[in-house]
C-alpha positions as CSV (number, residue, x, y, z in Angstrom):
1,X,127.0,116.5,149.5
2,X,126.9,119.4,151.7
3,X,130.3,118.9,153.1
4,X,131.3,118.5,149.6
5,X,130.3,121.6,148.2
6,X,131.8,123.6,151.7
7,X,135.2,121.7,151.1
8,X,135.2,123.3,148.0
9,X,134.1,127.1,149.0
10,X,137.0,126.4,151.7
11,X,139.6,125.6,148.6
12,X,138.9,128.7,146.5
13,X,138.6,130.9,149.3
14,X,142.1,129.8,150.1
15,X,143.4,130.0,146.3
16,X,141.4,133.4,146.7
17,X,143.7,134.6,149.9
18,X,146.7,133.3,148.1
19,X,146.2,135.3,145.1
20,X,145.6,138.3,146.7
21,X,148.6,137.7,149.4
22,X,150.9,137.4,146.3
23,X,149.4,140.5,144.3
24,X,150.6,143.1,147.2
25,X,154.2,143.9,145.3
26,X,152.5,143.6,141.8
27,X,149.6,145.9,142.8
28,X,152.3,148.6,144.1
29,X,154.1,148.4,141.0
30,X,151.5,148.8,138.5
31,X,150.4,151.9,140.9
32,X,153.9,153.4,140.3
33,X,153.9,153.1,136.9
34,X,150.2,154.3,136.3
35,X,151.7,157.4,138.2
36,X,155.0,157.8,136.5
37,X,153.2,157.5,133.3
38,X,150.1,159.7,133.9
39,X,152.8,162.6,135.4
40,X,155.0,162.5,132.3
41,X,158.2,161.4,135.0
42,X,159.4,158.5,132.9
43,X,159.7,154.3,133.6
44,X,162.0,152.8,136.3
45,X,162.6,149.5,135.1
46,X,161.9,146.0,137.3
47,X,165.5,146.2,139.2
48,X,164.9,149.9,140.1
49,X,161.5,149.3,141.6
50,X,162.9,146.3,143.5
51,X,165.4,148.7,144.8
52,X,163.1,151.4,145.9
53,X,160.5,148.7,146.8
54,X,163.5,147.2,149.7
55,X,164.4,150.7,151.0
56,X,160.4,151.9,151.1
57,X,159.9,148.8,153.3
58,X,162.8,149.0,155.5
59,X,161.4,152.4,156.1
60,X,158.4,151.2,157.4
61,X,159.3,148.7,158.9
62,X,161.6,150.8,161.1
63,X,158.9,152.7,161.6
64,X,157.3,149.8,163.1
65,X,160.5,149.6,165.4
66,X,160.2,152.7,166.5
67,X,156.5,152.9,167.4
68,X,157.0,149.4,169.3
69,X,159.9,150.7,171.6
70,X,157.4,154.1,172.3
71,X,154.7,151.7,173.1
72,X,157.0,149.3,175.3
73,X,158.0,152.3,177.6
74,X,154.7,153.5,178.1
75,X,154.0,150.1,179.1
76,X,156.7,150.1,181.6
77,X,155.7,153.8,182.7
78,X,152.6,152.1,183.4
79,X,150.8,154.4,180.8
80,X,149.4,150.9,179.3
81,X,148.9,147.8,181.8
82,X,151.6,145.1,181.2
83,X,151.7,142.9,178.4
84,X,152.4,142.8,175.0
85,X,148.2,142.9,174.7
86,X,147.9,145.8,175.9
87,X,150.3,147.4,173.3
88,X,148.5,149.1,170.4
89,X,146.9,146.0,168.5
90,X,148.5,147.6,164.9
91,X,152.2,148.0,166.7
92,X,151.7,144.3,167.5
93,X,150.0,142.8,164.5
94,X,153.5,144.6,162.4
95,X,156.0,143.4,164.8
96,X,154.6,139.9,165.5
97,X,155.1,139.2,161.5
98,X,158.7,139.5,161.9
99,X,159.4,137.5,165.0
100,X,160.4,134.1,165.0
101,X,163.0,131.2,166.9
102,X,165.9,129.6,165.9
103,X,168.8,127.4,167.1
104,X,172.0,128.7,167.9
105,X,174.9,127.5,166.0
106,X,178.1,126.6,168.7
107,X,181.6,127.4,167.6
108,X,183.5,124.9,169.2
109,X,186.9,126.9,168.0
110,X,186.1,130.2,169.8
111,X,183.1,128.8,172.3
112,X,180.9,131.6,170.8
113,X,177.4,130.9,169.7
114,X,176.3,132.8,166.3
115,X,173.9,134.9,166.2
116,X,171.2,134.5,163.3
117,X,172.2,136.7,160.2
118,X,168.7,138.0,159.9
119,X,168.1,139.0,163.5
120,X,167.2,142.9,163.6
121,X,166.4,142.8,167.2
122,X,167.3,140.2,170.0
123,X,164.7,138.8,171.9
124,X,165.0,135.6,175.2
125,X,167.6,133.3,174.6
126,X,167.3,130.0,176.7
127,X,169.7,127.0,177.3
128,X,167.9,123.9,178.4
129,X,164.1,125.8,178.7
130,X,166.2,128.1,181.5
131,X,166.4,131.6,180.3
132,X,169.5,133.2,180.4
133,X,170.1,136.8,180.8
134,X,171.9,139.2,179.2
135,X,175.0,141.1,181.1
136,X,177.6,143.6,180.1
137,X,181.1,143.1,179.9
138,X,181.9,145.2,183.2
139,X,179.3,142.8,184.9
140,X,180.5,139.8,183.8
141,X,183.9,140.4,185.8
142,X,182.0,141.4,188.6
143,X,179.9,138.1,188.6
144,X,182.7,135.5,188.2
145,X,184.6,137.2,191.2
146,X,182.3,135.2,193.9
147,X,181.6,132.0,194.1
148,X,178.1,133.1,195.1
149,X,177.7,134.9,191.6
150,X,178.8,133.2,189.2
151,X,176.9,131.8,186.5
152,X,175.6,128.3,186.4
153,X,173.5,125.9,184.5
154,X,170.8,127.3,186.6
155,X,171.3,131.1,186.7
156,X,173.7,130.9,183.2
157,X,174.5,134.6,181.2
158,X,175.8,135.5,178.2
159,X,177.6,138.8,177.1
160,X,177.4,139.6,173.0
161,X,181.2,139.6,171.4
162,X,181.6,141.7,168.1
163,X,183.6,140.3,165.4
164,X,186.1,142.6,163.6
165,X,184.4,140.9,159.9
166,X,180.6,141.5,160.9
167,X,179.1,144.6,162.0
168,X,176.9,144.6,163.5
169,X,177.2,142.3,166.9
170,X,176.9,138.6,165.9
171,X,178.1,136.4,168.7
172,X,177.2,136.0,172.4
173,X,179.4,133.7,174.5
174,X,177.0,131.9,177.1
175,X,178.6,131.3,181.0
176,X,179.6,129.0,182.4
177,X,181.3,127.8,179.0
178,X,179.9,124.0,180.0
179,X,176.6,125.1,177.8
180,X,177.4,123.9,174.3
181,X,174.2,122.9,172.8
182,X,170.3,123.4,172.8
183,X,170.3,127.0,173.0
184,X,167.2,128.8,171.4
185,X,166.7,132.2,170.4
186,X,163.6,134.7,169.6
187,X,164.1,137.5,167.9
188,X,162.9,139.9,165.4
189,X,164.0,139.3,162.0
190,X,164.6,141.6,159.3
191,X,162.1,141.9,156.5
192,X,162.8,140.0,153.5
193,X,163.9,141.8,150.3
194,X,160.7,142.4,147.9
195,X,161.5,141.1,144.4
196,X,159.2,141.6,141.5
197,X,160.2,139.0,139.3
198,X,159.4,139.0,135.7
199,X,159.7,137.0,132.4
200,X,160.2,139.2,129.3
201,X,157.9,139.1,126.2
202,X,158.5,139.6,123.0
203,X,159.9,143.7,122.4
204,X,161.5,142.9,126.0
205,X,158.3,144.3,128.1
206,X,158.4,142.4,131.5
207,X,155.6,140.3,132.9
208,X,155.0,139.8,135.9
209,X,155.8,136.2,137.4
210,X,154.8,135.3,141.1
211,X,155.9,131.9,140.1
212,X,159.7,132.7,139.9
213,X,161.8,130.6,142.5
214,X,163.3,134.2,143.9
215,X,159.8,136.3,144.0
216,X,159.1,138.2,147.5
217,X,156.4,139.7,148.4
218,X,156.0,142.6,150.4
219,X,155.7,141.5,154.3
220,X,153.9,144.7,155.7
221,X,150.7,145.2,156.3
222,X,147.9,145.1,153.7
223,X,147.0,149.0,154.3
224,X,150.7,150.2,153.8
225,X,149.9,149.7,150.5
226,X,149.5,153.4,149.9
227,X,152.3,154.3,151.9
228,X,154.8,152.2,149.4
229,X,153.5,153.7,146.6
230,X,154.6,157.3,147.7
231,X,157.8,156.3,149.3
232,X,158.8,154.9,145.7
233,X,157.4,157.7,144.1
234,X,159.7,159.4,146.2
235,X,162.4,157.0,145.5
236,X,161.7,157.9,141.9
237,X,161.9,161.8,142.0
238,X,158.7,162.3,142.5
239,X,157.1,164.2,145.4
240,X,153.1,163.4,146.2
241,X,152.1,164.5,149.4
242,X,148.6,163.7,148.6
243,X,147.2,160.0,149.5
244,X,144.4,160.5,147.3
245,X,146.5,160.5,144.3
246,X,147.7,156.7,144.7
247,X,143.5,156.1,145.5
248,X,142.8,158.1,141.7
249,X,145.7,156.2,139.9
250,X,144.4,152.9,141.2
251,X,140.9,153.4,140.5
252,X,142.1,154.4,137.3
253,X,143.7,151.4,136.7
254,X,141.2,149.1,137.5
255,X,138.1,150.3,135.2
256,X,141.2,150.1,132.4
257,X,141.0,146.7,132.8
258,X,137.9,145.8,133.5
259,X,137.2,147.8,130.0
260,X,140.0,145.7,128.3
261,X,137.9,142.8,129.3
């Protein structure tokens, strides 16, 4: 009976997670508004915010970028030890979100591999489980001049080719050419577009509706909660250099509810 009743705290506590996972853009929106409203600055409607909401993210998120590379060469200068542990735990919980692996898809026409359309930042691509590195144009000449240096199944390389259509670089061409298949890539993707999706009531007022086959959450961290909120605000034409503000009009919003119930 015991293992019972614990299988079932283990359920709700994951429906619990759930709800509050999905509640992140929702949360941020109804903070916005409060604000907007409480201010006298006017509505932005659902396909504003989402617009505001995917620039405010990308903000932070290459904000994220650009903490990661600080940490990285400190690391190298030996101002952290090695490892990606010893980089700032907050650096690494943001970035490790957006990394993931994929196969690379072969163009037998032009012998180029494709890059993933998402990828933001390239990480180790191997062929077979051997890793192959990276070389520059200019080096690649140099290393198929000798027979001593140039690539192979077991020492292979691949230089990135830029297609006039796509910016920015989407291909890599591995040597020797004799690799075709079973390459994998890691990388660091971009975020996801954040869509609030709605159904519209009666009078036309939207609703939210996490259920909606394109909804997208958020995919920051759960404290950068404030931090969206002013960067839409922002977004919005309005300027609140105050964090304290987002805390009020949240607080706010919460005993309204709890006093509608």
């Amino acid at each position: 009976m015991g293992l019972f009743f614990l299988s079932i705290y283990i359920d709700l506590f994951f429906v619990y997670l759930c709800i509050k996972l999905i509640s992140m853009i929702n949360d941020v929106r109804n903070t916005v508004l409060a604000i907007l409203s409480k201010d006298n600055n006017g509505y932005i409607t659902p396909e504003q915010f989402n617009l505001y909401a995917k620039n405010a993210q990308m903000e932070i998120f290459e904000q994220y970028m650009h903490d990661y590379s600080i940490a990285v060469k400190k690391r190298n200068a030996r101002l952290y030890n090695s490892g990606l542990g010893d980089v700032p735990s907050r650096i690494a919980e943001a970035i490790n979100r957006f990394r993931t692996e994929s196969t690379l898809t072969y163009n037998g026409t032009t012998t180029h591999f494709e890059l993933p359309t998402d990828a933001y930042s390239l990480g180790v691509i191997s062929a077979d489980g051997v890793v192959v590195e990276r070389v520059e144009e200019h080096q690649l000449l140099k290393l198929t001049s000798s027979l001593d240096t140039t690539p192979t199944a077991d020492y292979p390389v691949y230089v990135i080719k830029n297609n006039t259509t796509w910016t920015p670089e989407n291909q890599i061409k591995i040597y020797p050419t004799t690799i075709a298949s079973n390459q994998i890539i890691n990388y660091i993707r971009y975020p996801r577009n954040p869509k609030w999706t709605y159904v519209s009531l009666t009078g036309g007022e939207p609703l939210f509706n996490s259920q909606s086959s394109d909804y997208q959450d958020f995919e920051l961290l759960q404290d950068e909660e404030t931090n969206l909120v002013l960067k839409i605000l922002q977004y919005s034409g309005v300027q609140i250099s105050d964090p304290q503000v987002v805390q009020a009009a949240k607080s706010d919003e919460i005993q309204e509810k709890q006093e509608q119930k």
